[in-house]
N, C-alpha and C positions, 0 to 999 in steps of 0.2 A: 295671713291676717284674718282675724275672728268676724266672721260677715255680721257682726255686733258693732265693733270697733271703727275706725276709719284711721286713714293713714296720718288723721289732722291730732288724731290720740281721741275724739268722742267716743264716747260710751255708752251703744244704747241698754246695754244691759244696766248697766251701774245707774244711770238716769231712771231707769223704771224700778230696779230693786235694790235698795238699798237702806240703811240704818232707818232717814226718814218715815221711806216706806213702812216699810215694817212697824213701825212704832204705830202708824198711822193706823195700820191695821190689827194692832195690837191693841190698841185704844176702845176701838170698837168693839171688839169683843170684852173688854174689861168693862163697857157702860153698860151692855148688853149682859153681863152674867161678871160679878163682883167676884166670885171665885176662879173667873178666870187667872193665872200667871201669868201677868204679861207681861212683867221681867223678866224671868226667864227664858218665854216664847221670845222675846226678842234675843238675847243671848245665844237663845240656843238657833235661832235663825243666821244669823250674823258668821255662827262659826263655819267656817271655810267658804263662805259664800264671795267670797271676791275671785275665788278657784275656779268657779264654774261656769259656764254659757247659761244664755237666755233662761231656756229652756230648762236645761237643769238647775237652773236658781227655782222654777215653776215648781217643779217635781220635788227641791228643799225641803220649800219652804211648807209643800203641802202634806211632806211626808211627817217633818215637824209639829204641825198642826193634828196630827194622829195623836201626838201625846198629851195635848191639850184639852182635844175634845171627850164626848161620851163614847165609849165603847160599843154604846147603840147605833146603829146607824141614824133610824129614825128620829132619836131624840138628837145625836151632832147636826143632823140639817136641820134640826129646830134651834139649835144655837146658831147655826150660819144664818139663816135668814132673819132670826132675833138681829145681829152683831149688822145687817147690813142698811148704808146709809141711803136717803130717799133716794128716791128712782130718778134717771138723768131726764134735763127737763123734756117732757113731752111737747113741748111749746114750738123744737126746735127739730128742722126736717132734714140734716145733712153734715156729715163732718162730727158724729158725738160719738166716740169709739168707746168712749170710758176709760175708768183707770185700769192697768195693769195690772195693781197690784191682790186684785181679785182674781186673778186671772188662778193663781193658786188654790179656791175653796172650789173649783170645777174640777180639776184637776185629783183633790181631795173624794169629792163625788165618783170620780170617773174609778179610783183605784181603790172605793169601798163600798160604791153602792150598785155595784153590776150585776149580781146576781135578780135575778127575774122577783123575788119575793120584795126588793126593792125599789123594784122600777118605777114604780109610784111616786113614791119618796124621791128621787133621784131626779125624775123630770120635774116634778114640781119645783125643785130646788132649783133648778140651771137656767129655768125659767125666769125665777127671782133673780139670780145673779145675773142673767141678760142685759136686765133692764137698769144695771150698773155696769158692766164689761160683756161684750160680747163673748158667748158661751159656745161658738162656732167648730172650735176644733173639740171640746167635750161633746158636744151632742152625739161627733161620729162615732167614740166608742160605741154607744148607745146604739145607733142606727146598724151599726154591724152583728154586736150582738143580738138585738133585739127587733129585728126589722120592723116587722108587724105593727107589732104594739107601737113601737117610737113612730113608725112613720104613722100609722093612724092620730098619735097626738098631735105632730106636726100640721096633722089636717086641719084640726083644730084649731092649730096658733097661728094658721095662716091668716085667720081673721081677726087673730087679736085687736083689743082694741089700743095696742102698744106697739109703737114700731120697731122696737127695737125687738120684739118677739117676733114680729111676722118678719122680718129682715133677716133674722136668726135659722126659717124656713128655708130660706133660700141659699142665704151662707156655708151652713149645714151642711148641705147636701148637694154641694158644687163637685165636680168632679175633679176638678183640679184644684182645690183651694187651696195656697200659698201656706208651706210650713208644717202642713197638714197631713196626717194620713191619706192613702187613696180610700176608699170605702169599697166596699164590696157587691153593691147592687149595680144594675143595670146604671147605665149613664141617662137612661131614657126613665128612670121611675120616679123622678120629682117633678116630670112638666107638669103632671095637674097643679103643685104649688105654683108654677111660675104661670100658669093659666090662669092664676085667683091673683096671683103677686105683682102682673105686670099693669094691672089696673091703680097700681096702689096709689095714694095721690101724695109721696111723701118720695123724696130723692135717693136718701140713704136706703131705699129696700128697692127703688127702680135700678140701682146703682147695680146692687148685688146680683139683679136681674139679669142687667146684661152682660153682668161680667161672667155669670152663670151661662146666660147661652153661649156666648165667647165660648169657653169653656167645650160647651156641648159638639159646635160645629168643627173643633179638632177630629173631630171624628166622624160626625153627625150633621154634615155642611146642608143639605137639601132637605133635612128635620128644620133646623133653625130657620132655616129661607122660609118653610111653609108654616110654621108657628107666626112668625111675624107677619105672613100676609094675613093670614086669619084673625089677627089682632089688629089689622090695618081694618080689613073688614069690620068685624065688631064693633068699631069702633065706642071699645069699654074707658080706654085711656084718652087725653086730650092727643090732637095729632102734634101739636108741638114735642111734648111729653115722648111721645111714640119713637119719632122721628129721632129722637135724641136717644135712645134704647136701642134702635133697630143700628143707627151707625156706630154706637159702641159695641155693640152684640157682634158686629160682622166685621170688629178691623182686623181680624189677622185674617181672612179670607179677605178683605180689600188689601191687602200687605202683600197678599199672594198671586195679585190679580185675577181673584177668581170671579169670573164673567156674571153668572147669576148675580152673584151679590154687587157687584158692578153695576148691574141694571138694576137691580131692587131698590139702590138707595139715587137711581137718575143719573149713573155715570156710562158713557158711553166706553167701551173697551179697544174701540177705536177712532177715539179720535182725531177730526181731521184737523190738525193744527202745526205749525213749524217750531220750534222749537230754535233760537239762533241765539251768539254769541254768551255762549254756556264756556265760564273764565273760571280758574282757581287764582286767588290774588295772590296767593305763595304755594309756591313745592312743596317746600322743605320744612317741615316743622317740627316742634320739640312738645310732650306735656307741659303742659297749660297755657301751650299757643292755640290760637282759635283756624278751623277750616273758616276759611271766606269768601262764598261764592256767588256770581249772579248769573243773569240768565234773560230771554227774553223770549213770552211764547203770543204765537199771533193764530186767532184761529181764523181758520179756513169757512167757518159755518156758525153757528151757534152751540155752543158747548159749555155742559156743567164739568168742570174741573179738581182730582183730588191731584196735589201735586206734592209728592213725597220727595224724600231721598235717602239713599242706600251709601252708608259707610260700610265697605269691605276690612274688619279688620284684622292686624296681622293676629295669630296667635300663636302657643310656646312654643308649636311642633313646625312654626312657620307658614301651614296653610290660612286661608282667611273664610274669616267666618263675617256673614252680611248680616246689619241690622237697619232693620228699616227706621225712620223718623218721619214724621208728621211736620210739612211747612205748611202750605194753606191750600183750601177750600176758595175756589170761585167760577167765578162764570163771566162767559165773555160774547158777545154780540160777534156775529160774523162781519169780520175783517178789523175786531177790534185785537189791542197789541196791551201786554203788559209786561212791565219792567219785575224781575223779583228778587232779593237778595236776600243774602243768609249767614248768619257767624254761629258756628259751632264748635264750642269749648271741650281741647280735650283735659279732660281733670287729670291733674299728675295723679291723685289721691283717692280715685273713685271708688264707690265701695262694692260696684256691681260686676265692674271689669278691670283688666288691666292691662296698661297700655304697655305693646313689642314694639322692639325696631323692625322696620320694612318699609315695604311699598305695600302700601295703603291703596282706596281709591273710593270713589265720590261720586254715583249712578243719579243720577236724573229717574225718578218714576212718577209719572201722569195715569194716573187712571190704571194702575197695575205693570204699565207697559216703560220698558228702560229706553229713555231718550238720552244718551250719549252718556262717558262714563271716563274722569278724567284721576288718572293716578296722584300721590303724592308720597314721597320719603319722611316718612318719622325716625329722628333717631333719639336716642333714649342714652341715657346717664352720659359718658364719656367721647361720644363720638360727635365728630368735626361735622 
């Protein structure tokens, strides 16, 4: 299955590139320069494009868009940024990713404006489309060819007065960014952005923040711990703001119950608490029957509590692979008692995994630490 598609038949390829699209973006360059084709650019878009992935519809439609434009480089990014429509509203602080269908004139930049006598040209351009579709994964051609110079601009745009450019800083040059090439610097050469970025008073760049440290502490766990305390210190961002960064920055190190970050965000790694009648309300399940579970923890003292849970799932080879999940955040007065329950849907249809027959199982985690751990039977297509 096309990690585009789903088992339900949606399409996220066909949903972001397709006839419409195209046209849409054909239009705009036809308002923007009347000898544009933009009948045939669509035409010539459209042929074999239901053949390809995501991605390669990206890399089509931009390879297309070569026969379109000026043979200059300098002058085709002055038709791109001619052709493109206002800037998304600056009004609005979270959730403005832009259209996709731009996502091809970056891509255009990336595979003709690389060489160094264009870099000018080239940044300046990606800049502009930013601020209509994030320009995230072009930037890093850029940054790898051109370290220096890119990242010195990047210095720059970390103060834009646009967020979707300073977001773009950050994005850019995540080490692990989704979809993405790896990059070739140091995983440590962009905190000074995230030094200037974690201040930012806008969500969607705080976001990328912490999904960037995230990021960082796969590798770099007592970097990240000591960046956040000094920004605790500082105090350049609101502590609400902060607090809301620092425990997205550290959850796969709270996933792993890693002790430091356990204490940085006020969790004890041992808590004194009991843990009782921890139930699975069926065994035996089938895709798209739900786990159902409850529990009851009573603490011993006063404690702040993160209270996870770990699906063991089966996989093709048979062994099982754990994924941790998020129930709730709380706190409890010593010798206070809380009830908690849970329903946890397995998708017949998912489009990130997929569900084996086996024995399964269902871990209890409080604070990084496995409090009890109770199996269950999936079985799948034909079996009784």
């Amino acid at each position: 299955m096309s990690e585009t598609t789903t088992g339900g038949g949606f399409s996220l390829k066909d949903q972001l590139f397709n006839r419409e699209r195209i046209v849409y973006l054909s239009g705009l360059f036809q308002t923007a320069d009347t000898n544009f084709d933009g009948k045939a650019f669509t035409r010539q878009c459209m042929r074999g494009l239901k053949d390809l992935e995501l991605k390669q519809r990206i890399v089509h439609i931009a390879s297309v868009l070569e026969k379109h434009l000026s043979d200059d480089f300098r002058i085709a990014t002055k038709q791109i940024q001619e052709a493109l429509p206002p800037a998304l509203d600056p009004t609005r602080t979270d959730d403005d990713f832009g259209d996709f269908i731009f996502a091809p004139l970056g891509e255009f930049v990336v595979r003709n404006g690389l060489d160094r006598k264009q870099l000018r040209h080239s940044l300046r351009t990606l800049k502009q489309i930013t601020m209509r579709f994030s320009m995230e994964d072009a930037i890093r051609a850029f940054i790898d060819t051109h370290p220096d110079a890119t990242l010195a601009e990047l210095a720059q745009w970390s103060t834009d007065s646009n967020y979707h450019v300073r977001r773009l800083v950050s994005e850019g040059t995540r080490p692990k960014l989704p979809w993405s090439r790896r990059l070739k610097i140091d995983v440590t050469t962009p905190i000074p952005f995230l030094e200037t970025l974690h201040a930012d008073p806008t969500r969607y760049v705080t976001r990328s923040v912490a999904n960037h440290l995230n990021d960082i502490s796969k590798s770099h766990a007592e970097l990240v711990l000591q960046l956040l305390r000094e920004w605790k210190k500082a105090k350049r961002q609101t502590t609400k703001e902060l607090d809301w960064i620092s425990s997205h920055a550290l959850r796969t190190l709270i996933k792993q119950g890693h002790s430091p970050a356990l204490k940085f965000l006020g969790f004890r790694d041992n808590p004194k608490i009991e843990v009782s009648n921890f139930r699975l309300l069926r065994t035996v399940l089938r895709p798209g029957d739900s786990i159902e579970f409850d529990f009851t923890i009573t603490a011993e003292r006063a404690e702040s509590l993160m209270v996870d849970y770990v699906i063991d799932f089966v996989k093709a080879n048979g062994t099982t692979a754990p994924k941790v999940h998020k129930l709730k955040r709380l706190s409890l007065t010593k010798g206070e008692t809380a009830s908690l329950k849970k329903r946890h849907r397995l998708h017949a249809n998912a489009t990130t995994y997929k569900l084996y027959a086996g024995r399964h199982a269902v871990t209890l985690q409080i604070n990084g630490q496995p409090y009890g751990t109770l199996p269950f039977e999936l079985l799948v297509n034909s079996e009784a």
